[in-house]
Backbone as CSV, one residue per row, in Angstrom:
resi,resn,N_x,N_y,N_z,CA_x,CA_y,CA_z,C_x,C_y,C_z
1,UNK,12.294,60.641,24.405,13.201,59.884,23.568,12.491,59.470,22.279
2,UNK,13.232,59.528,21.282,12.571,58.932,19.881,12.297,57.635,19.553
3,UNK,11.704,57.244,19.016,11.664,56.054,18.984,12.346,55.328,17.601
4,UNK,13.618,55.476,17.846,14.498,55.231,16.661,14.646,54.232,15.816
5,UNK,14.432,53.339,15.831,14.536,52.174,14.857,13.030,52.434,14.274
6,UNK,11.991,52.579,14.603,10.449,52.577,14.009,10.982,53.615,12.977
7,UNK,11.472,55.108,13.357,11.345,56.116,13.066,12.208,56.038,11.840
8,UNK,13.161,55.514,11.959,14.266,55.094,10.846,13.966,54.214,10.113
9,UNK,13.069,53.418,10.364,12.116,52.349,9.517,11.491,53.236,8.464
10,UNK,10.884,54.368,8.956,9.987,55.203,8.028,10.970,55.731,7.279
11,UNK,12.267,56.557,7.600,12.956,56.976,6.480,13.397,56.506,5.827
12,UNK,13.897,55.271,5.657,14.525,54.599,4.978,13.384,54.081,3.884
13,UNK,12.355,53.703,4.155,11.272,53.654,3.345,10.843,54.844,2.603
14,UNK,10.909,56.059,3.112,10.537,57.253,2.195,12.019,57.623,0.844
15,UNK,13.230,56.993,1.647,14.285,56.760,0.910,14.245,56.534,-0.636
16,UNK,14.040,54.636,-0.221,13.378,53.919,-1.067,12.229,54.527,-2.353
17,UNK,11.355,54.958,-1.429,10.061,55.536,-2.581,10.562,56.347,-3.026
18,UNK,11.712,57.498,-2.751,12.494,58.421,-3.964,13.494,57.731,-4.319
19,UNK,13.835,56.690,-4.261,14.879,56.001,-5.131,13.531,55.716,-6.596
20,UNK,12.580,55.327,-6.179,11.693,54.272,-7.317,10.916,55.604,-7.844
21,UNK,10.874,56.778,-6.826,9.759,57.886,-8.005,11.179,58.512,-9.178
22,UNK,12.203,58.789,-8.597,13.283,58.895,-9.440,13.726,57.949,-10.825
23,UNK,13.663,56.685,-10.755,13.929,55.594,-11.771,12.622,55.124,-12.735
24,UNK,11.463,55.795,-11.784,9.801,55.323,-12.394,9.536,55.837,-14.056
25,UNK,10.131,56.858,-14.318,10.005,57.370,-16.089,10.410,56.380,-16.444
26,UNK,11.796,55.713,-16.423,12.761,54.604,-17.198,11.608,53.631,-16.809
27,UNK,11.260,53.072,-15.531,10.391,51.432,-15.182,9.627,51.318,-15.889
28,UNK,8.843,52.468,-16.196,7.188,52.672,-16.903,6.899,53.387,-18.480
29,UNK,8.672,53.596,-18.560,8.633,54.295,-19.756,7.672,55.265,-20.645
30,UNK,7.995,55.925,-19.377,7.079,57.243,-19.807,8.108,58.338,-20.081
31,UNK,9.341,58.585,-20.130,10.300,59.424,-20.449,10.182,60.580,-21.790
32,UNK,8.962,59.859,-22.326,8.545,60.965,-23.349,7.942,62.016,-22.809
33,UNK,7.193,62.041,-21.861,6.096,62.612,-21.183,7.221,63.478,-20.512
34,UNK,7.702,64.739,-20.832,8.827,65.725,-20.595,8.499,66.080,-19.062
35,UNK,7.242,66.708,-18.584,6.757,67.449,-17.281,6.527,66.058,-16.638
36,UNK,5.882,64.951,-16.302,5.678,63.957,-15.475,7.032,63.610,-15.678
37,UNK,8.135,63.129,-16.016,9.423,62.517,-15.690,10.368,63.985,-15.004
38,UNK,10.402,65.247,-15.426,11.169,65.390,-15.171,10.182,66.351,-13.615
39,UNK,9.545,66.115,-13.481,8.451,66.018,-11.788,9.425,65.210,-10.910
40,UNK,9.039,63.614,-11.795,9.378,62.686,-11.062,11.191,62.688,-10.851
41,UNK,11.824,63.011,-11.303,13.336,63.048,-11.503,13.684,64.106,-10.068
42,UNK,12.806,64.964,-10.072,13.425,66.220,-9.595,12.707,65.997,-7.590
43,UNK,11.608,65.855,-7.684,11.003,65.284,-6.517,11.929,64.157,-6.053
44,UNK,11.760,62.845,-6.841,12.388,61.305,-6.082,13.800,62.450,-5.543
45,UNK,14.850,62.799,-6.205,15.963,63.594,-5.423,15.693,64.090,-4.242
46,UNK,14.664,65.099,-4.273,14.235,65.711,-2.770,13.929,65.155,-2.203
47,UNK,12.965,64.113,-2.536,12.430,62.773,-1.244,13.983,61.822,-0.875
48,UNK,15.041,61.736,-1.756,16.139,61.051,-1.240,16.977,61.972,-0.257
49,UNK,16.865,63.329,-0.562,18.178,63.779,-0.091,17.320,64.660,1.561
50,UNK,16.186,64.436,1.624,14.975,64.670,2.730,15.216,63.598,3.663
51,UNK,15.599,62.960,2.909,15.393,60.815,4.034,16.524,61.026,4.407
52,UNK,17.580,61.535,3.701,19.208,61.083,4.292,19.262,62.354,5.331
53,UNK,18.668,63.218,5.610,18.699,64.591,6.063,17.966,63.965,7.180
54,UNK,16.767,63.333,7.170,15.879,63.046,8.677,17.146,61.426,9.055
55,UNK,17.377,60.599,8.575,18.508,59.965,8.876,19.284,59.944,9.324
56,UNK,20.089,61.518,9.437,20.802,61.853,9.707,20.497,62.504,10.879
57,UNK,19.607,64.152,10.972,19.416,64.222,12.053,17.661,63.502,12.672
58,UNK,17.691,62.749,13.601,16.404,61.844,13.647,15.347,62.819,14.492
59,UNK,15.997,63.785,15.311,15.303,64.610,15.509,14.811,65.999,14.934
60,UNK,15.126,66.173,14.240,14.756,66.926,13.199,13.016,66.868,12.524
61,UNK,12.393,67.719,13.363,11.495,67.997,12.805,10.695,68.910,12.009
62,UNK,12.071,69.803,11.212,12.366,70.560,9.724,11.925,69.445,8.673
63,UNK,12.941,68.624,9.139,12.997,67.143,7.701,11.487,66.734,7.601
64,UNK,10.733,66.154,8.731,9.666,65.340,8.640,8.416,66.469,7.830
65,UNK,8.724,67.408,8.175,7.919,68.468,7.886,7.887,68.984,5.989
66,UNK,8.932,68.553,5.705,9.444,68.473,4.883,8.999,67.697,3.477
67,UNK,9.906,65.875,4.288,8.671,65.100,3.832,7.412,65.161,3.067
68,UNK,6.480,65.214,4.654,5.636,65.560,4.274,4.660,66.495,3.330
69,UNK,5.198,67.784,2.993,5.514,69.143,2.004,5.718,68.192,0.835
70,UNK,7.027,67.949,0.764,7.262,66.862,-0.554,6.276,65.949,-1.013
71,UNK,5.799,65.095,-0.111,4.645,63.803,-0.621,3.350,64.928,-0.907
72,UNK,3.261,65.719,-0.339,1.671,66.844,-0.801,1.944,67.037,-2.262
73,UNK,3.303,67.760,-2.632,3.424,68.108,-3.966,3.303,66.930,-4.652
74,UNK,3.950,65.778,-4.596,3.998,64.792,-5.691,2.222,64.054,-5.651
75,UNK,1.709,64.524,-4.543,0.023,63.672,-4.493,-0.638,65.161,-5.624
76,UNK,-0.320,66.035,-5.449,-0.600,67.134,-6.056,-0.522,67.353,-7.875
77,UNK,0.924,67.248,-7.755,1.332,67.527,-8.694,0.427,66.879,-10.574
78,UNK,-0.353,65.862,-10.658,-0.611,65.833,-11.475,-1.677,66.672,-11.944
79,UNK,-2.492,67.559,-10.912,-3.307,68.451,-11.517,-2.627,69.367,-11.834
80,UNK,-1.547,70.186,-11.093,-0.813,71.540,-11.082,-0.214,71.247,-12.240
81,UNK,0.077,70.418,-12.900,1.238,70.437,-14.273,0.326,69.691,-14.890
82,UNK,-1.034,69.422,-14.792,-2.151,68.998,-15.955,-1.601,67.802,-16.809
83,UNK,-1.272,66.590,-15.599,-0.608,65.235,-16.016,-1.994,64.683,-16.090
84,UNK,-3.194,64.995,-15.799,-4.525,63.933,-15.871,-4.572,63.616,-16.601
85,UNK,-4.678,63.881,-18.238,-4.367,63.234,-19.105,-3.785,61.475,-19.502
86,UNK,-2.212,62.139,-18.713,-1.981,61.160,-18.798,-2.113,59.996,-17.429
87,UNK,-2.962,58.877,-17.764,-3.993,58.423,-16.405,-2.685,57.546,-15.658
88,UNK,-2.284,56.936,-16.606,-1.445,55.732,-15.422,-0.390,56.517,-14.468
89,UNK,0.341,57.377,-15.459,1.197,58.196,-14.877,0.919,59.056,-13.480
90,UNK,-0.170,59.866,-13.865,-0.969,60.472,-12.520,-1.157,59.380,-11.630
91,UNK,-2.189,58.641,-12.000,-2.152,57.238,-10.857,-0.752,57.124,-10.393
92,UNK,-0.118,56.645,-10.807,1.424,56.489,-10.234,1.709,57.401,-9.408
93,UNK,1.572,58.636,-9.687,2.091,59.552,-8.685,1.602,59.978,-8.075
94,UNK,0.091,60.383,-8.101,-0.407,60.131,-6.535,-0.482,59.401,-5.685
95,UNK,-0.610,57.966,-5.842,0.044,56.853,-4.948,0.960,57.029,-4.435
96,UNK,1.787,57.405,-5.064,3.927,57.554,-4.684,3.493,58.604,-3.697
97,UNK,2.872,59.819,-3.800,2.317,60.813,-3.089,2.301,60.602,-2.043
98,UNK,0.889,59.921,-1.777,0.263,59.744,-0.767,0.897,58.599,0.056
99,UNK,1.621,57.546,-0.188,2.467,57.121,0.615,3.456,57.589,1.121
100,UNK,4.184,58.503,0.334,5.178,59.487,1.008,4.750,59.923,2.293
101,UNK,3.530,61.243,2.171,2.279,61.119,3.207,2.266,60.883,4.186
102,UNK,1.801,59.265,4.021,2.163,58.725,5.151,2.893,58.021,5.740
103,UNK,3.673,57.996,5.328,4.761,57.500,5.519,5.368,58.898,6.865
104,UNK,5.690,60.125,6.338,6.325,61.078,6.695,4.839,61.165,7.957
105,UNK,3.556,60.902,8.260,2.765,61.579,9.269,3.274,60.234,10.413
106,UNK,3.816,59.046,9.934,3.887,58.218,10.915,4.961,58.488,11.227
107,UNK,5.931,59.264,10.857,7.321,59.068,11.215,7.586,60.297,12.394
108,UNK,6.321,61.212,12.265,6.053,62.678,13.050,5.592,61.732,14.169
109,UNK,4.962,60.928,13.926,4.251,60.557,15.490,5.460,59.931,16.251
110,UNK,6.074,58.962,15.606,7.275,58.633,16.448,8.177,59.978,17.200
111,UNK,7.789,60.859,17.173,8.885,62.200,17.272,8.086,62.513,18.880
112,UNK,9.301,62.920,19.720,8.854,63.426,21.243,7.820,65.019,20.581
113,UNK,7.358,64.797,21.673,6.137,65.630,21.886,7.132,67.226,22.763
114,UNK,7.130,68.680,21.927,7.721,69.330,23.005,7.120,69.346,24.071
115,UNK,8.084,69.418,25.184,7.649,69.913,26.974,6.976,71.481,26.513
116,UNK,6.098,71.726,27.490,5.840,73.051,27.628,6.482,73.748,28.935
117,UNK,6.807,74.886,28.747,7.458,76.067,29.804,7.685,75.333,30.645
118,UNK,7.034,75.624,32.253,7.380,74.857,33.105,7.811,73.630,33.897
119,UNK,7.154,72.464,32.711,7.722,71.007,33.208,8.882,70.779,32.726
120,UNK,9.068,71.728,31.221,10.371,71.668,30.704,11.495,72.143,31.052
121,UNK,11.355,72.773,31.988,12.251,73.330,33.110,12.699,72.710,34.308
122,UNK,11.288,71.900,34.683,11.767,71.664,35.869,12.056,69.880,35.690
123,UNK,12.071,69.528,34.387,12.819,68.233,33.453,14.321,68.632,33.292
124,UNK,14.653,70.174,33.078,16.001,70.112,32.891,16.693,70.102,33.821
125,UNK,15.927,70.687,35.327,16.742,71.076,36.337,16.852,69.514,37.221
126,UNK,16.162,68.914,36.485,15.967,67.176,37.309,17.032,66.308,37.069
127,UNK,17.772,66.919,35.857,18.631,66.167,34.884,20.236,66.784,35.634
């Protein structure tokens, strides 16, 4: 069984952090900065519409996997699009990153563990 309210704790929080990496160009007014906002624009979406997707299905461990994929790119992303430059911005988004991260590795641990072959069999035939 999942452990659903923890687990939904985490999405709703990874939610959240693509609600704020999405709105973060406007907060921090960096909207000039064309490749770091429109990173951040296009990611916060996937991290929202990822959360409403593991939200939705809680077992789903496509989504968490996902997630996680997502928070790598945005911890990533300021070398791959050569945002170092710009320092606060990168800071910003590897943070946002790496909480995604983990956010999405704690939300895997809440997730059942598959049965293997035989106990999982003889779990279904118990049922």
């Amino acid at each position: 069984m999942i452990k659903r309210s923890s687990k939904r704790r985490k999405d709703w929080t990874n939610l959240m952090i693509g609600v704020w990496l999405f709105i973060a160009p406007w907060a921090l007014n960096t909207t000039g900065e064309l490749n770091s906002s429109w990173n951040a624009w296009i990611a916060g979406l996937l991290i929202v519409a990822t959360a409403l997707w593991a939200l939705a299905k809680p077992e789903s461990q496509a989504a968490e996997w996902s997630m996680l994929l997502l928070g790598f790119w945005v911890f990533v992303s300021p070398w791959a699009l050569g945002l170092g430059a710009i320092a606060a911005s990168a800071w910003h988004t590897m943070l946002v990153g790496a909480v995604v991260v983990a956010v999405a590795t704690l939300a895997m641990a809440d997730m059942p563990r598959p049965q293997s072959g035989r106990r999982h069999s003889q779990a279904r035939q118990a049922r």
